[in-house]
VOPAGU-2260 file (C-alpha; in pm, 1 decimal, decimal comma):
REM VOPAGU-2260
SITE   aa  ch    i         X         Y         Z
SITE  UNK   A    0   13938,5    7882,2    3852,4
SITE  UNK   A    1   13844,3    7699,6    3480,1
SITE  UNK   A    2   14007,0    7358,8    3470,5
SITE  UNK   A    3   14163,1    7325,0    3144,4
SITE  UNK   A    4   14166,3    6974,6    2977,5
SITE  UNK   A    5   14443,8    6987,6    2735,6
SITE  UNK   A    6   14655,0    6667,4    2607,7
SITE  UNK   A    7   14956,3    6572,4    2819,1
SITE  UNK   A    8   15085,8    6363,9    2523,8
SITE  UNK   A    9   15218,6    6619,4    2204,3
SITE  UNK   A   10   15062,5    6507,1    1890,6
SITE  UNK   A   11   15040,2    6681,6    1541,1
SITE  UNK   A   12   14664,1    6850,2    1659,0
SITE  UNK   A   13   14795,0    6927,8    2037,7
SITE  UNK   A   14   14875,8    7281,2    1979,8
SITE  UNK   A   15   14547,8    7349,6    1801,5
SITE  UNK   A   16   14390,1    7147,9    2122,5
SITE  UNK   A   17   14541,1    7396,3    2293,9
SITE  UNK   A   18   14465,5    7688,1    2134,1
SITE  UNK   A   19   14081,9    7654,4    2107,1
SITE  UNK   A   20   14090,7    7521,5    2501,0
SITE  UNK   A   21   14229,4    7858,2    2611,5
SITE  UNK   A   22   14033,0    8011,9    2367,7
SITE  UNK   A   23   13693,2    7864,6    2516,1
SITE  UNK   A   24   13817,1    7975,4    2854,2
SITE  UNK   A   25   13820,2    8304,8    2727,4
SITE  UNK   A   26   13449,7    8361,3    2535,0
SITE  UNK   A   27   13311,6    8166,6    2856,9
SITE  UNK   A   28   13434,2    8494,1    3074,8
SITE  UNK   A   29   13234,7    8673,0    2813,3
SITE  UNK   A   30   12913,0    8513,1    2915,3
SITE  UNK   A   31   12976,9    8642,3    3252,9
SITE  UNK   A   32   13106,2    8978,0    3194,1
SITE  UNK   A   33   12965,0    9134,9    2882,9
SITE  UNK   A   34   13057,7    9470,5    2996,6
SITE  UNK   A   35   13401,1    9371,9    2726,2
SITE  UNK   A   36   13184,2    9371,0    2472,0
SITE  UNK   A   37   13001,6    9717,1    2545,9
SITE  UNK   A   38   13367,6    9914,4    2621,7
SITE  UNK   A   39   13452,3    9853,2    2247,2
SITE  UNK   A   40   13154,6    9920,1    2090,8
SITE  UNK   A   41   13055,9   10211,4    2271,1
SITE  UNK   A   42   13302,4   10480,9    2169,3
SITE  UNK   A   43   13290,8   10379,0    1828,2
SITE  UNK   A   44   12864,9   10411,9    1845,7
SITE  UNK   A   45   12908,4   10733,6    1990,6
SITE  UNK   A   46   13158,5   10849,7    1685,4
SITE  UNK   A   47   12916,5   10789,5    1454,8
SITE  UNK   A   48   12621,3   10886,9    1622,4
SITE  UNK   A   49   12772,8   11241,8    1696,1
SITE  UNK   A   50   12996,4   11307,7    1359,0
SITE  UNK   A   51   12810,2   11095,4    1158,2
SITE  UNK   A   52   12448,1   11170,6    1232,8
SITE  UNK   A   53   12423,7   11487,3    1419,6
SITE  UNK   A   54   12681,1   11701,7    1280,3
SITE  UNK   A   55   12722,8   11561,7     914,2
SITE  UNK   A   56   12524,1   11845,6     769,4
SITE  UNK   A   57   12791,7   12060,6     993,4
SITE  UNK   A   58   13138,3   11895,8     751,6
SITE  UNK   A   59   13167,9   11869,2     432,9
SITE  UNK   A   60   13437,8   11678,2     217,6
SITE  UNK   A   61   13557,6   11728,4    -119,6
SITE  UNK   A   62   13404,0   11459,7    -317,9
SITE  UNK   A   63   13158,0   11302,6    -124,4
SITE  UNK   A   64   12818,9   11428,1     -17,6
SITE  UNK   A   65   12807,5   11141,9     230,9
SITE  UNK   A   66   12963,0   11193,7     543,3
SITE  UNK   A   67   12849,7   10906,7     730,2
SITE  UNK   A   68   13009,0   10699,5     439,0
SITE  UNK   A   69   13338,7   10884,1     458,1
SITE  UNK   A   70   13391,2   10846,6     856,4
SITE  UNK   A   71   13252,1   10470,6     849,8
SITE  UNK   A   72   13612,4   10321,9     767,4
SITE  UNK   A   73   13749,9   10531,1    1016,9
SITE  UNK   A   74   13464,8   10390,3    1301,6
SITE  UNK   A   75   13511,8   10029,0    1182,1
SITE  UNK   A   76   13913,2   10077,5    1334,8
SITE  UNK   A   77   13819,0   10220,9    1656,7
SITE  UNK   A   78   13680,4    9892,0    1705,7
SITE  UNK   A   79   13987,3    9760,2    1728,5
SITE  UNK   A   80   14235,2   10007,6    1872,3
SITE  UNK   A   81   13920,7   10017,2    2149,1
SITE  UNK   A   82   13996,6    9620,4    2160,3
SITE  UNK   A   83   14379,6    9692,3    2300,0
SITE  UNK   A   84   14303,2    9841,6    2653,1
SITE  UNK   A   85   14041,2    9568,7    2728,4
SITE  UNK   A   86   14287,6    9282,3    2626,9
SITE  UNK   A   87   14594,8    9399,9    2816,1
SITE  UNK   A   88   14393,1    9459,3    3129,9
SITE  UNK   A   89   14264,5    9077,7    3063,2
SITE  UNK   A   90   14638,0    8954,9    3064,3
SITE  UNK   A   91   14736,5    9141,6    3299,9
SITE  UNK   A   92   14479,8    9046,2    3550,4
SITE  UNK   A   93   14587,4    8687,0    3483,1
SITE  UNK   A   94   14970,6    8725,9    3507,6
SITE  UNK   A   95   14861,6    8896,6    3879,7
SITE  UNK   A   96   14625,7    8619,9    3980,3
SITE  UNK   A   97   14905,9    8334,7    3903,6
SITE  UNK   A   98   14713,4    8230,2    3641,2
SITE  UNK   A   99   15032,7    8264,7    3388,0
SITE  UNK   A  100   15234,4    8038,1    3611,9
SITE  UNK   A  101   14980,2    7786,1    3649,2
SITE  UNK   A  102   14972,1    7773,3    3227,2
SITE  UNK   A  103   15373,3    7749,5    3158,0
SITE  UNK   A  104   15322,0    7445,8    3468,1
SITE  UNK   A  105   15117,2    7269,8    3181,4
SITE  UNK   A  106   15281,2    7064,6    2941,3
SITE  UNK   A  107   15125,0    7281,6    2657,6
SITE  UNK   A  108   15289,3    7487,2    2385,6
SITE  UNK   A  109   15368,5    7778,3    2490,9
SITE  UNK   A  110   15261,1    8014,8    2254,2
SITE  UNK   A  111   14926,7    7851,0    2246,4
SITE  UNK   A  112   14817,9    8045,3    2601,5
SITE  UNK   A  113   14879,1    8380,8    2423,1
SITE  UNK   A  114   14733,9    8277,9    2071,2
SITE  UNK   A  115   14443,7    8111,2    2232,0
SITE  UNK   A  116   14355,5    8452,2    2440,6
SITE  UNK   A  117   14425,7    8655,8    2095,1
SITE  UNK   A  118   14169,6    8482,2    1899,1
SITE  UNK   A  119   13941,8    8452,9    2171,1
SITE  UNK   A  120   13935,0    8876,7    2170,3
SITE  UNK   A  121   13944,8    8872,5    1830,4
SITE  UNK   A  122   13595,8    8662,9    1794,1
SITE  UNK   A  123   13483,9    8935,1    2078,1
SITE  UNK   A  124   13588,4    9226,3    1848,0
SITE  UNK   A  125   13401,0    9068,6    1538,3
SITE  UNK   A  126   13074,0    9058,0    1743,6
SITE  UNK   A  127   13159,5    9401,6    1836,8
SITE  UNK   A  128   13259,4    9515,8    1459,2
SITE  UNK   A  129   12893,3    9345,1    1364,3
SITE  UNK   A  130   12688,0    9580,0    1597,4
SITE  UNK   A  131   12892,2    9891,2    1449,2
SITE  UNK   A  132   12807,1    9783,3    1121,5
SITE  UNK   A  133   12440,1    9734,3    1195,1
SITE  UNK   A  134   12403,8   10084,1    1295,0
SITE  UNK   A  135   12644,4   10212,7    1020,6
SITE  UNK   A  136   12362,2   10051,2     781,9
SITE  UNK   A  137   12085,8   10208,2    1018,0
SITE  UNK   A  138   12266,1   10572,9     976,2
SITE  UNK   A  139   12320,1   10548,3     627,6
SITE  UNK   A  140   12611,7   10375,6     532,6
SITE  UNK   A  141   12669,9   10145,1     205,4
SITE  UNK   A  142   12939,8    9957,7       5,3
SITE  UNK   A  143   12874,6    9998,4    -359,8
SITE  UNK   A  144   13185,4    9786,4    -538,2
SITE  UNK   A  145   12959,4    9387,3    -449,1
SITE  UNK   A  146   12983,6    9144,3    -250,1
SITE  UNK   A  147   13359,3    9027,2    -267,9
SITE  UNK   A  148   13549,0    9346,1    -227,4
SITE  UNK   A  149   13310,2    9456,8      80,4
SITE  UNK   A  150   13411,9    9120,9     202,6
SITE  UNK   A  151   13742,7    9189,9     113,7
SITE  UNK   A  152   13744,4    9543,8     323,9
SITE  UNK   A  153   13600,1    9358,9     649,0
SITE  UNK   A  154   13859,1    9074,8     587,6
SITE  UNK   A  155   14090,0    9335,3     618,9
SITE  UNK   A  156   13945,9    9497,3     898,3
SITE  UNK   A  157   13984,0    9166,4    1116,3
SITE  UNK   A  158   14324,8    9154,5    1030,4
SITE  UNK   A  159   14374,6    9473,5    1159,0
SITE  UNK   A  160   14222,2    9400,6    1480,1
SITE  UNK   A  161   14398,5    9131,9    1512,5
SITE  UNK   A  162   14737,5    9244,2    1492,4
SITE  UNK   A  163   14643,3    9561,0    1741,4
SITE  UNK   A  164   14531,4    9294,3    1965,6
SITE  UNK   A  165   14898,0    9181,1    2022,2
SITE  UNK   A  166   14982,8    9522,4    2114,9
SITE  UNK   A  167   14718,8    9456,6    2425,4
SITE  UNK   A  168   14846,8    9130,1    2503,2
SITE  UNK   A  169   15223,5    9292,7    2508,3
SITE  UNK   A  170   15125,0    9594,7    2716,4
SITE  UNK   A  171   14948,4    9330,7    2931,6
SITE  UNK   A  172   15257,8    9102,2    2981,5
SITE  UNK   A  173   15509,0    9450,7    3037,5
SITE  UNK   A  174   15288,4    9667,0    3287,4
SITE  UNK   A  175   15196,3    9554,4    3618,8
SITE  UNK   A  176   14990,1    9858,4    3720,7
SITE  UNK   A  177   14581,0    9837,4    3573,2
SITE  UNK   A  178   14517,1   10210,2    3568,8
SITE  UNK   A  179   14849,7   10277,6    3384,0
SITE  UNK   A  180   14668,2   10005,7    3120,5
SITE  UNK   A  181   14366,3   10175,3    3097,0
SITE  UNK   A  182   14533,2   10522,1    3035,9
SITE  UNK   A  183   14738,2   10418,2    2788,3
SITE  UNK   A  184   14461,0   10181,2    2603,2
SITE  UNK   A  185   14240,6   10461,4    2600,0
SITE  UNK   A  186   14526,0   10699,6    2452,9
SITE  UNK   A  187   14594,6   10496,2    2206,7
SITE  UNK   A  188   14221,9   10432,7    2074,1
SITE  UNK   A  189   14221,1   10880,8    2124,2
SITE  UNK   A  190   14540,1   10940,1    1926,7
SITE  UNK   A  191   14558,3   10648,1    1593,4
SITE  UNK   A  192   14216,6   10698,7    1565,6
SITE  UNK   A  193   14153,1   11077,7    1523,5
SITE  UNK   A  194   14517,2   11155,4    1419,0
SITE  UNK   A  195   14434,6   10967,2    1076,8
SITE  UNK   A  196   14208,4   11006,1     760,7
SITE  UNK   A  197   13931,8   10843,7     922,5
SITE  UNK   A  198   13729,6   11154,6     992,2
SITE  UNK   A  199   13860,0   11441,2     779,6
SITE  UNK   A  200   14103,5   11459,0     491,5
SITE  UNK   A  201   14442,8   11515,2     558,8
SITE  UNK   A  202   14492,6   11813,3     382,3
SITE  UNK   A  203   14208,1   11940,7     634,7
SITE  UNK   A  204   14391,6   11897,7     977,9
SITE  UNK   A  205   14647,4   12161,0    1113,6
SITE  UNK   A  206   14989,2   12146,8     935,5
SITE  UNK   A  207   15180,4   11973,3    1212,6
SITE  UNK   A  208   14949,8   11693,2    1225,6
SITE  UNK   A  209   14974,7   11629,0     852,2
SITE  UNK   A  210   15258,9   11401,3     891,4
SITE  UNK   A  211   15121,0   11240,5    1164,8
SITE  UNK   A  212   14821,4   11162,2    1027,1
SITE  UNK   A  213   15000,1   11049,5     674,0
SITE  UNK   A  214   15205,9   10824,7     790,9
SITE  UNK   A  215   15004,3   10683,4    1057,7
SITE  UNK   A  216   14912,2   10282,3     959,9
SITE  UNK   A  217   14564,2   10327,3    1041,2
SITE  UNK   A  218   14551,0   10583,0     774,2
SITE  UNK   A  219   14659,4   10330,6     515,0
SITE  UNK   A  220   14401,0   10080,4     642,7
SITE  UNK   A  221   14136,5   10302,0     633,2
SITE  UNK   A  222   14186,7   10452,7     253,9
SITE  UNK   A  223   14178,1   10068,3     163,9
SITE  UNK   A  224   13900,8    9975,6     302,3
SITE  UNK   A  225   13719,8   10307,4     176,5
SITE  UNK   A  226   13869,5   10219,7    -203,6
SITE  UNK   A  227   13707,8    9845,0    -108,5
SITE  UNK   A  228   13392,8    9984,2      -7,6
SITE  UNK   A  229   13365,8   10280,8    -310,5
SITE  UNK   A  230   13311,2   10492,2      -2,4
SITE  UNK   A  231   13633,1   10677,7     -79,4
SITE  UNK   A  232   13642,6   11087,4    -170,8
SITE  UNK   A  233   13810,8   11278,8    -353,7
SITE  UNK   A  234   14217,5   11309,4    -437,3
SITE  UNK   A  235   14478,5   11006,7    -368,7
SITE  UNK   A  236   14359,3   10701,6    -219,4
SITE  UNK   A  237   14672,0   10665,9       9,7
SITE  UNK   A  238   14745,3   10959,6     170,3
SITE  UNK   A  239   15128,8   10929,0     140,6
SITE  UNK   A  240   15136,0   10784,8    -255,4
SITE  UNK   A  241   15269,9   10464,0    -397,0
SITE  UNK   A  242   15140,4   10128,3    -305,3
SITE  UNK   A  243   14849,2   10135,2     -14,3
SITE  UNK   A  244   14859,9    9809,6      20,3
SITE  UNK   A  245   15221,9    9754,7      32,7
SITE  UNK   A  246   15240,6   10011,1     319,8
SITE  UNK   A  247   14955,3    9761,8     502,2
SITE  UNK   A  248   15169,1    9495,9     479,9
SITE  UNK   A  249   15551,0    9625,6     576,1
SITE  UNK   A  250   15363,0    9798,7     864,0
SITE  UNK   A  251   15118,7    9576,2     994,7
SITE  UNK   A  252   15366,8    9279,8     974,5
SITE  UNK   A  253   15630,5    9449,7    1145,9
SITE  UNK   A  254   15395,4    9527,6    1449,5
SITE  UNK   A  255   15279,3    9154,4    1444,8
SITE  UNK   A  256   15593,8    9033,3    1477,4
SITE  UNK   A  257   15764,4    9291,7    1691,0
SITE  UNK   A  258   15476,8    9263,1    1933,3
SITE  UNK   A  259   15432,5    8879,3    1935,2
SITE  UNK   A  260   15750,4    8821,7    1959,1
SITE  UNK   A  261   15813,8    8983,1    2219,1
SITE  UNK   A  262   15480,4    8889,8    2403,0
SITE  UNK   A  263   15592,4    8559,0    2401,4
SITE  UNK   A  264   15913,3    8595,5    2477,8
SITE  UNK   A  265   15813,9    8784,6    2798,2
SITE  UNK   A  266   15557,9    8467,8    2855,9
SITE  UNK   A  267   15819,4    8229,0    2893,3
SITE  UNK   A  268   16028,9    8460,4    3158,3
SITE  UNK   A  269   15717,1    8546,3    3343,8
């Protein structure tokens, strides 16, 4: 087990301390188990490769004559709802192996253990999010509003994945059994992912998953970063009207705080 050196005396920089020691725990597992790194890249790679590459010729969509440019928004979030499964089976697995009750034995914050593990999967994502984009480029794909707003979109992007991520870690504190994890991690990468905009219009999928699919958050995210990248087609940016961005932020910050919240909450009555 990794022997943690954190500060036993608080000071104003002991929760950042903290943070990036649990943190480098974290990425050091990476080194020995890359196969995190492959789970969330793969399904995305294969989206693209099979709607983007091989069957663009196959759909067409009103207003753009680029497919692999429509669908790369929506491959760019399966990143991250790929990202939740792999991070609640990671907390899990340490709440099982005692490694939870050996943490809230530390005189550290107790948030940072949680935080730390976040950001840690978050840097893990990114690296992740940069091979997707790689290939995107390789298959076709292009921004075409400059430098800042396709910043802007990615910048975006991470926050997305970031917030999803605390879904993981709360799934991760609740469930106990790892298969149950991996079912429902995989569901949920299945459902928000193809039950949005990202690979057809809305107005194209059956009635009954219109709704769905317009009120769905990943929806939002994705016409943003499409309106970012000028990779967007034609008809309403947001899928639902009124403020896109507005709908990012009520939604995303309620799940932040919902699931953090209550992640940490459940932390301290492990």
């Amino acid at each position: 087990m990794t022997t943690l050196d954190v500060p036993t005396a608080q000071t104003p920089l002991a929760p950042v301390t903290e943070v990036l020691a649990i943190a480098g725990r974290r990425m050091r597992r990476l080194r020995r188990n890359p196969g995190r790194l492959v789970g969330i890249t793969l399904n995305p790679l294969i989206t693209m490769i099979a709607l983007g590459y091989l069957f663009s010729n196959a759909i067409q969509i009103p207003g753009s004559n680029n497919y692999i440019e429509f669908i790369f928004a929506g491959v760019v979030m399966q990143v991250g709802l790929a990202s939740v499964g792999p991070t609640a089976i990671a907390v899990a697995l340490d709440v099982q192996g005692g490694l939870v009750d050996r943490f809230r034995s530390l005189p550290i914050t107790r948030s940072a253990v949680l935080i730390g593990h976040t950001l840690a999967d978050l840097a893990i994502s990114l690296i992740g999010l940069a091979i997707v984009v790689a290939f995107g480029v390789l298959f076709g794909w292009r921004s075409h509003t400059g430098i800042l707003p396709t910043l802007a979109g990615f910048a975006l992007v991470a926050v997305f994945i970031f917030t999803v991520l605390w879904v993981g870690v709360l799934l991760g504190m609740a469930s106990k059994n790892l298969e149950t994890i991996e079912s429902v991690g995989g569901l949920v990468a299945v459902v928000f992912s193809f039950l949005s905009n990202g690979f057809l219009s809305v107005d194209k999928l059956p009635g009954w998953i219109q709704p769905i699919a317009q009120y769905n958050p990943v929806s939002s995210v994705i016409s943003a970063c499409r309106e970012l990248w000028g990779n967007q087609a034609a008809g309403p940016a947001n899928p639902v009207g009124g403020n896109n961005y507005l709908m990012i932020i009520v939604s995303l910050g309620v799940l932040f705080l919902v699931t953090s919240y209550l992640s940490v909450r459940r932390y301290r009555n492990a």
